[in-house]
N, CA, C and O of each residue as an XYZ file, in Angstrom:
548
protein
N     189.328   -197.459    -84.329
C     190.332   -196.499    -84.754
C     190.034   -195.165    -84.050
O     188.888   -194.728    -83.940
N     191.187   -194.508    -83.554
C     190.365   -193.334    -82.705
C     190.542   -192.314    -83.550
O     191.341   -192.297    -84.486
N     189.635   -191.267    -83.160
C     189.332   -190.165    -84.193
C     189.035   -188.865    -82.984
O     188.301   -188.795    -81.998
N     190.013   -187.918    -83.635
C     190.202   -186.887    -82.590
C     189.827   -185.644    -83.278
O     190.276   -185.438    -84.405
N     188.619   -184.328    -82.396
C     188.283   -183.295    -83.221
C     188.921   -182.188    -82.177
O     189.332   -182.340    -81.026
N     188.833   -180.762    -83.198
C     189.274   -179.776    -82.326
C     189.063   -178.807    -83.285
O     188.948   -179.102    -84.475
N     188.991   -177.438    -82.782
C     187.959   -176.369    -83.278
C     189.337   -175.360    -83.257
O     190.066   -175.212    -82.277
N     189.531   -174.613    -84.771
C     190.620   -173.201    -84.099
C     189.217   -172.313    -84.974
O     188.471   -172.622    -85.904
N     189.353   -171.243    -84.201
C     188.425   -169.850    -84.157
C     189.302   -168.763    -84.631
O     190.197   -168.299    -83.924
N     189.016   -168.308    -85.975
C     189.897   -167.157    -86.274
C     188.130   -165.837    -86.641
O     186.909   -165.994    -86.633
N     189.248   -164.502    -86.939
C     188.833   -163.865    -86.995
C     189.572   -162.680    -88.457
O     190.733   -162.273    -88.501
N     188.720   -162.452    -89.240
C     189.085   -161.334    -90.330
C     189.086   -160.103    -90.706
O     188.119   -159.380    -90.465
N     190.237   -159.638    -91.397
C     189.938   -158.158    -91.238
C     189.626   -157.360    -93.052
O     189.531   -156.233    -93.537
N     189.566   -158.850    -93.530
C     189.255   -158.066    -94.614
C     188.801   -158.597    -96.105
O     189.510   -159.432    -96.667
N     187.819   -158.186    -96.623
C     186.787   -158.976    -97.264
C     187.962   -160.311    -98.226
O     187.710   -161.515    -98.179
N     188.789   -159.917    -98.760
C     189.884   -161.151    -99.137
C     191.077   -161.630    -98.439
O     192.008   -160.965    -98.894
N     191.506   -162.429    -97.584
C     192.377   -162.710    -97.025
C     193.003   -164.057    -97.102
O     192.539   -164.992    -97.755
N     194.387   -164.100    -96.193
C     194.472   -165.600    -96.130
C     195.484   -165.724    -95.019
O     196.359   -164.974    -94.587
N     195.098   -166.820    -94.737
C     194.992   -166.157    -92.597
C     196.218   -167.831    -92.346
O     195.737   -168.960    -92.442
N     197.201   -167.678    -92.148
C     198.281   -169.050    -92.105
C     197.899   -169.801    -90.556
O     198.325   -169.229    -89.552
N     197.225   -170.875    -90.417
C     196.706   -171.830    -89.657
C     197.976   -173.106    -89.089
O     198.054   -173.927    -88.175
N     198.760   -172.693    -90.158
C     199.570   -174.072    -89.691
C     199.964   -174.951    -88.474
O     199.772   -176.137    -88.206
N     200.746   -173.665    -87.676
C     200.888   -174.215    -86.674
C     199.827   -174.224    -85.224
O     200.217   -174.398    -84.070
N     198.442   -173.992    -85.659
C     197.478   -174.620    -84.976
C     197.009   -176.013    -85.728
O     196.068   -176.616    -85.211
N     197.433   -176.394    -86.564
C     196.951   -177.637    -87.016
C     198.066   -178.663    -86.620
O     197.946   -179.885    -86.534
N     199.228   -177.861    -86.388
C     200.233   -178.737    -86.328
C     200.211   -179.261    -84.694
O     200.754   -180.319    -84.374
N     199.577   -178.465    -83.800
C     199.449   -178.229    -82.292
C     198.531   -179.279    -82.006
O     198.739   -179.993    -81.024
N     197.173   -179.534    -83.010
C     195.929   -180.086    -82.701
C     196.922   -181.585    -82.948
O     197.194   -182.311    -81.992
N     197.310   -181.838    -84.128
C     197.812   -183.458    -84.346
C     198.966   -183.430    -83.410
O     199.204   -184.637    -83.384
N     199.716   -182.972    -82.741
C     200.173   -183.634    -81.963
C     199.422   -183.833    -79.973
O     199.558   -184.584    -79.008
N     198.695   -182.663    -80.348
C     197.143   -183.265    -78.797
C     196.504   -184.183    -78.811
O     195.997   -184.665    -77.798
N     196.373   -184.657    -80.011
C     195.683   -186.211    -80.643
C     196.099   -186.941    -80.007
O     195.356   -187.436    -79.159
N     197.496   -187.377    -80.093
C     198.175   -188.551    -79.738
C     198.452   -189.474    -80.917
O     199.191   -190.457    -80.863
N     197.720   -189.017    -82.088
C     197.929   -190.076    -83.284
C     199.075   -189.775    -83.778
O     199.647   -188.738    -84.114
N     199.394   -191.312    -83.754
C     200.863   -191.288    -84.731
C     200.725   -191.547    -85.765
O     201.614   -191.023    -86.436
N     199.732   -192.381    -86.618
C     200.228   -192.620    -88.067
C     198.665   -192.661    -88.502
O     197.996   -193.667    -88.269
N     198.027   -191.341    -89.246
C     196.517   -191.904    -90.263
C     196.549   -190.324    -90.772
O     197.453   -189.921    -91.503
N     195.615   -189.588    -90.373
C     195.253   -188.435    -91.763
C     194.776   -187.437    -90.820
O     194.149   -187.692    -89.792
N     195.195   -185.995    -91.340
C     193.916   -184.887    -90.858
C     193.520   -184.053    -91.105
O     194.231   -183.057    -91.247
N     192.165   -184.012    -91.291
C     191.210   -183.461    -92.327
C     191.077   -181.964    -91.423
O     190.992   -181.845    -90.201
N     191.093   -180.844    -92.516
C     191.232   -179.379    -91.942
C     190.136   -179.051    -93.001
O     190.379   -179.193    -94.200
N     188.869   -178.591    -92.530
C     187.714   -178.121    -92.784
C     186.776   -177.021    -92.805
O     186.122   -177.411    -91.838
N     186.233   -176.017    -93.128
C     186.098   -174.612    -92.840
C     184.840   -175.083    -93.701
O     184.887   -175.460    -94.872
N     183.188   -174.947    -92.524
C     182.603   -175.304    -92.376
C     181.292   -174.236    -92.763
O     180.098   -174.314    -92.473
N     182.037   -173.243    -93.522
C     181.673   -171.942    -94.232
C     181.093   -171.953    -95.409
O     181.227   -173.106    -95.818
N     180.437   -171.234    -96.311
C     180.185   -171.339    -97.904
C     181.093   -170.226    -98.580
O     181.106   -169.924    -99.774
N     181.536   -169.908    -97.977
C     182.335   -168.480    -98.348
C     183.855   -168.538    -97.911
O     184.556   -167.552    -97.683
N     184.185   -169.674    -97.845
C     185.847   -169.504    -97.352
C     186.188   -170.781    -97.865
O     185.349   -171.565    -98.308
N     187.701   -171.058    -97.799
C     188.269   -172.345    -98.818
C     189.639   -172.763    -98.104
O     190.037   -172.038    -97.192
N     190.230   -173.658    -98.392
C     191.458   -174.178    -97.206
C     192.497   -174.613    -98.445
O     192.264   -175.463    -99.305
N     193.327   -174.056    -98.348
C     194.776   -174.388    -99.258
C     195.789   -174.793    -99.074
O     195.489   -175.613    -98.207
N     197.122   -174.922    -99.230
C     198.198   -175.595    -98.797
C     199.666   -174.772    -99.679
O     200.101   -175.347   -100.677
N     200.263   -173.577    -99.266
C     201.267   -173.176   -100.558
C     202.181   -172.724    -99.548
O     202.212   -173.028    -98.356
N     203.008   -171.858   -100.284
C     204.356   -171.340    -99.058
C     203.798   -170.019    -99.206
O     203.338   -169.438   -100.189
N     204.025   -169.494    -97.350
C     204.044   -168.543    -97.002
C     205.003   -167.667    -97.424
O     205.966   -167.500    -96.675
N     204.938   -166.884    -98.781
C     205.593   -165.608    -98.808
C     205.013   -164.656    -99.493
O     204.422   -164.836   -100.559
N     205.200   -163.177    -98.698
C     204.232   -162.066    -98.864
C     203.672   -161.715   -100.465
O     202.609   -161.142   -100.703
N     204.779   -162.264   -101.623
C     205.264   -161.890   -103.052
C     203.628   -163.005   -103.042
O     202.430   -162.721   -103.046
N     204.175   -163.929   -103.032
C     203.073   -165.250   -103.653
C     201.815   -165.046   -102.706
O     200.718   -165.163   -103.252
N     201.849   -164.739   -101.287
C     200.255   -164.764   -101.279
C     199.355   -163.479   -101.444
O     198.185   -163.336   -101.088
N     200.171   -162.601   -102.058
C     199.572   -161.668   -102.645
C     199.091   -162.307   -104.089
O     197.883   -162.300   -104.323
N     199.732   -162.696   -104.777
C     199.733   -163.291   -105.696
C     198.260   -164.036   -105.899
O     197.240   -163.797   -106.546
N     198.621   -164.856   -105.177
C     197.248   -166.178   -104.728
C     195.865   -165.154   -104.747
O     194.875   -165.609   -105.319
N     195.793   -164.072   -104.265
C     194.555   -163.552   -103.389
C     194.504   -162.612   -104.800
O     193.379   -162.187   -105.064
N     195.524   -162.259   -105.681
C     194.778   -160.985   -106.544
C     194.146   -162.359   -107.699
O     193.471   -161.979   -108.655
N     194.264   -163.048   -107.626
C     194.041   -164.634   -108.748
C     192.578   -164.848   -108.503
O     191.727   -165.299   -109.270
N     192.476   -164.442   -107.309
C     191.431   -165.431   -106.555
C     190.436   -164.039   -106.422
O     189.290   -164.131   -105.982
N     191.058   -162.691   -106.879
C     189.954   -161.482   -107.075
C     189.218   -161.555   -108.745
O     188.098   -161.374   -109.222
N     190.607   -161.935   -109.263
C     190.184   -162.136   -111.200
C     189.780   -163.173   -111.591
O     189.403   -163.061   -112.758
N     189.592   -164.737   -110.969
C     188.644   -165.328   -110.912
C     187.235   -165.219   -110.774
O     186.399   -165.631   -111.578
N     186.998   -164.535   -109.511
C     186.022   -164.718   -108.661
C     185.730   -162.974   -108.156
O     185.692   -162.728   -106.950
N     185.526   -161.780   -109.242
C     185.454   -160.471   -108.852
C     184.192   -160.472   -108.097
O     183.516   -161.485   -108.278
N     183.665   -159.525   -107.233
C     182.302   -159.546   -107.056
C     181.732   -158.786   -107.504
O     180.552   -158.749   -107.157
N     182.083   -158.028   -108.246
C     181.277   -156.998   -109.113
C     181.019   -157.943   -110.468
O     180.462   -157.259   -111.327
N     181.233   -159.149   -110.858
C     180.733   -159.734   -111.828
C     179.004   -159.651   -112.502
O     178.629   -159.916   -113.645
N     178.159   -159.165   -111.254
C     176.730   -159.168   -111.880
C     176.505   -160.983   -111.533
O     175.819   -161.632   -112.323
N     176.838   -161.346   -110.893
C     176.160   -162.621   -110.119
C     175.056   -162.867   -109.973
O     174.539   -161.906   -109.403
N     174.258   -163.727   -110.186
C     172.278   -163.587   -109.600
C     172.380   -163.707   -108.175
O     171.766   -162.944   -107.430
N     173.231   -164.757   -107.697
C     173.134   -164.928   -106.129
C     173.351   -162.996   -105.507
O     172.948   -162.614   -104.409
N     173.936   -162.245   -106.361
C     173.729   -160.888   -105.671
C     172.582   -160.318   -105.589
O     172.574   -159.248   -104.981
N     171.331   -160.802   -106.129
C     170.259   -160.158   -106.127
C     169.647   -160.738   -104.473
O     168.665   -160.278   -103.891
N     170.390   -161.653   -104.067
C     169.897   -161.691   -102.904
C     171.144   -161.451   -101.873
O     170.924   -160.870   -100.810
N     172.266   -161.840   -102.157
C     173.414   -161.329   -100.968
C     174.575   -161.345   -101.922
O     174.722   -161.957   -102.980
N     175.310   -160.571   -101.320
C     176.710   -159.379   -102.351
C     177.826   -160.587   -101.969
O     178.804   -160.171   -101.349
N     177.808   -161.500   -102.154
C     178.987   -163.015   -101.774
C     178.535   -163.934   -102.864
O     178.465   -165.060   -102.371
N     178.170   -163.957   -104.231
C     178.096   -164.757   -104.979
C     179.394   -165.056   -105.308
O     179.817   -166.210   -105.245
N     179.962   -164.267   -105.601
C     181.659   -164.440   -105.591
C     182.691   -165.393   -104.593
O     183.728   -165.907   -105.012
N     182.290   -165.491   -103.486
C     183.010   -165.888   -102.292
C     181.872   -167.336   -102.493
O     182.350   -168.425   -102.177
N     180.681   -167.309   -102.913
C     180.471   -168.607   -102.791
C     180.885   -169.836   -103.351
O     180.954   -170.929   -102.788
N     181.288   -169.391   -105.111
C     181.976   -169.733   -106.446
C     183.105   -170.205   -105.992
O     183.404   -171.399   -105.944
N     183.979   -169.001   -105.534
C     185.381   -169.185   -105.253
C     185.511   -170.382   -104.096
O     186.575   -170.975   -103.916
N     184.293   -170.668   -103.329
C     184.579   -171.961   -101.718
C     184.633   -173.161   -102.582
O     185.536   -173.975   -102.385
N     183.782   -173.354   -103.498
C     182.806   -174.236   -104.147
C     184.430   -175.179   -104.983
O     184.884   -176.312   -104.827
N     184.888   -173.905   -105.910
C     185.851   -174.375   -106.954
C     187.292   -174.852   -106.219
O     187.866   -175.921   -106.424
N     187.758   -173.693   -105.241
C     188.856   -174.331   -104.670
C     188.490   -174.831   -103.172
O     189.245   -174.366   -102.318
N     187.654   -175.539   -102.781
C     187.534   -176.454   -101.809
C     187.186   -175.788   -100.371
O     187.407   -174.591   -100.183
N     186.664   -176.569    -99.425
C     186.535   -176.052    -98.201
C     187.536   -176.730    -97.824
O     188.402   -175.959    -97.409
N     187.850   -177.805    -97.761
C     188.873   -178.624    -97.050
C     190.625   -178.919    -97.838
O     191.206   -178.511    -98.844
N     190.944   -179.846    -96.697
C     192.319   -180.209    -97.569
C     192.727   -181.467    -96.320
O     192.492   -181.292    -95.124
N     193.440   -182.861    -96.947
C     193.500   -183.764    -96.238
C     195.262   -184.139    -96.350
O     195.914   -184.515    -97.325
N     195.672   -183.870    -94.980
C     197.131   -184.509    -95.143
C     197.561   -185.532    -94.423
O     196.771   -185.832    -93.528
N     198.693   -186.298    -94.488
C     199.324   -187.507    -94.088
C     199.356   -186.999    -93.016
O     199.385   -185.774    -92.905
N     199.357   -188.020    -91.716
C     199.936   -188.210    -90.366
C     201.129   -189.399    -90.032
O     200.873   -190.534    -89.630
N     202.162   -188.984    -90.236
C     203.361   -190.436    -89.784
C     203.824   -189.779    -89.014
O     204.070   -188.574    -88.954
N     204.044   -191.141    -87.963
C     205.153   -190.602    -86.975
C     204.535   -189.356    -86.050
O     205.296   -188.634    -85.405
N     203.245   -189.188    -86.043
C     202.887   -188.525    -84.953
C     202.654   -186.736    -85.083
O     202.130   -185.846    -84.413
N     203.502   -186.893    -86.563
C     203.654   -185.153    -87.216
C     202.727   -185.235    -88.617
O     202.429   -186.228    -89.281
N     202.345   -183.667    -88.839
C     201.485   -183.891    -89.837
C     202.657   -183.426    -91.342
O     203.597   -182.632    -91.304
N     202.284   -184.042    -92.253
C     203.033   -184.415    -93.454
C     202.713   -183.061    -94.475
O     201.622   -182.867    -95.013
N     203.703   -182.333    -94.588
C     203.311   -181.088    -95.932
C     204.467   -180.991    -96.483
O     205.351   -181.563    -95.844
N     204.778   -180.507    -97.384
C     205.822   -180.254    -98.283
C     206.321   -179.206    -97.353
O     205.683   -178.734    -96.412
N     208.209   -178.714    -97.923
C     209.049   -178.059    -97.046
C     208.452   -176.098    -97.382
O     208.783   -175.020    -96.889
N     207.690   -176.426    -98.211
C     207.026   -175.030    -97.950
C     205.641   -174.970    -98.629
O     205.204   -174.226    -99.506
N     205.031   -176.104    -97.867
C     203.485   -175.791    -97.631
C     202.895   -175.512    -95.986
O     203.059   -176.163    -94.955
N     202.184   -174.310    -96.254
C     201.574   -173.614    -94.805
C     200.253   -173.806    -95.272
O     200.082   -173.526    -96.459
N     199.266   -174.218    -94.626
C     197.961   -173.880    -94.149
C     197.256   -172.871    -94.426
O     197.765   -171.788    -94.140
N     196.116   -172.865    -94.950
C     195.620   -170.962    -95.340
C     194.485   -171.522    -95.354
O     194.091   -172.547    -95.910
N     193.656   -170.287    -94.272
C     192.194   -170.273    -94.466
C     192.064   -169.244    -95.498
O     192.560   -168.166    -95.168
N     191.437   -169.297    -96.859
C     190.665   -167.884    -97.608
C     189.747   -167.404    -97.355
O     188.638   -167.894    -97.566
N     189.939   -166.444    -96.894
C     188.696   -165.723    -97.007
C     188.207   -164.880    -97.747
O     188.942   -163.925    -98.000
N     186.943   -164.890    -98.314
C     186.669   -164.329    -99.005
C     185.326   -163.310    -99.329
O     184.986   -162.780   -100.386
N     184.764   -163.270    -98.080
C     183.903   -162.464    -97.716
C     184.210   -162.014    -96.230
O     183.523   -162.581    -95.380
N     184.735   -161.486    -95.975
C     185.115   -160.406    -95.088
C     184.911   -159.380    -94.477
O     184.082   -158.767    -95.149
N     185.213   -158.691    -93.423
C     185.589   -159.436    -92.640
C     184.694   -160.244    -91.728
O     183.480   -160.094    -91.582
N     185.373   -161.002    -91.218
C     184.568   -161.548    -90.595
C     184.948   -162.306    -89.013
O     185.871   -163.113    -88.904
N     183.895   -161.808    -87.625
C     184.688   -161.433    -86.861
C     184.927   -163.431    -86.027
O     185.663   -163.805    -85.114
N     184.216   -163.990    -86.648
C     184.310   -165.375    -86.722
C     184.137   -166.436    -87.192
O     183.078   -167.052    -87.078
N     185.346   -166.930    -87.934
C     185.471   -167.989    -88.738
C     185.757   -169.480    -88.007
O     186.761   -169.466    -87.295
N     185.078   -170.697    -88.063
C     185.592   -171.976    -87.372
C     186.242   -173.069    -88.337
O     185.832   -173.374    -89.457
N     187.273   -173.556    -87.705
C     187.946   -174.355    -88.808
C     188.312   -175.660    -87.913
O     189.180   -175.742    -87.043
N     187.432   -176.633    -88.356
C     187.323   -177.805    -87.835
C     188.581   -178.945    -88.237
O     188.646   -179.561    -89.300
N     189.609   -179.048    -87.015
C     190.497   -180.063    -87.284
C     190.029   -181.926    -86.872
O     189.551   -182.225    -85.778
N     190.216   -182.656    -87.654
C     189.736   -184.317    -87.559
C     190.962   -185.042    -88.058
O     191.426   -185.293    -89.170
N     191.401   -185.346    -86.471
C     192.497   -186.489    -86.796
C     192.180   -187.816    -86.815
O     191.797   -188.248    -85.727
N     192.233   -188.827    -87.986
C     192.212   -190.022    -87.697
C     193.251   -191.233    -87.802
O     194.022   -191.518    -88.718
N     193.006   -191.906    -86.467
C     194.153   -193.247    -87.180
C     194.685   -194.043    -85.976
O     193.992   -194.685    -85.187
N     196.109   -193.895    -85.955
C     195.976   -195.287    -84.759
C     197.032   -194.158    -83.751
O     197.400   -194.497    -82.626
């Protein structure tokens, strides 16, 4: 079964963000050549998380002040007694590093308004890697 990797490199400007990847993921599965299996989008970080919602400014503001009152960093964390990201580590941990979607037909499969989002959550940061893995036939 062939299995195809590819690397997108972003960069942040600010300790909470969420950075829309889509259409580099959408670019990588069709460089594949795979037409029909899965592809796994991965952020290979302890401090960042991979989601799937619609891009609009109302809601991903939304998403990111959720994801401050969850996960504040002024909580008094122990992991702060050694680095100020106990917060960003919580927040990778609970909502995921990854996210796995359908491949048919050669296109990758999301709902009519799901986009791609790297979180970030320790910021900025001037390089983030987000590992795309297509598999299938």
């Amino acid at each position: 079964m062939p299995v195809y990797h590819d690397e997108i490199i972003i960069s942040t400007s600010k300790r909470f963000e969420l950075i829309d990847i889509t259409d580099r993921v959408e670019e990588i599965v069709e460089k594949s050549g795979i037409r029909n299996g899965i592809c796994l989008v991965f952020a290979p970080h302890a401090t960042a998380a991979i989601v799937a919602n619609e891009h609009e400014w109302g809601l991903l503001q939304d998403i990111l002040n959720r994801i401050k009152e969850l996960f504040p960093p002024d909580k008094g964390w122990l992991h702060n007694r050694i680095d100020d990201n106990a917060h960003a580590h919580v927040g990778s941990a609970i909502i995921g590093a990854d996210r796995v979607f359908p491949v048919i037909n050669g296109r990758l499969v999301r709902g009519t308004w799901q986009n791609i989002f790297v979180v970030e959550m320790d910021g900025p940061r001037s390089r983030r890697r987000i590992i795309v893995t297509v598999i299938g036939e």
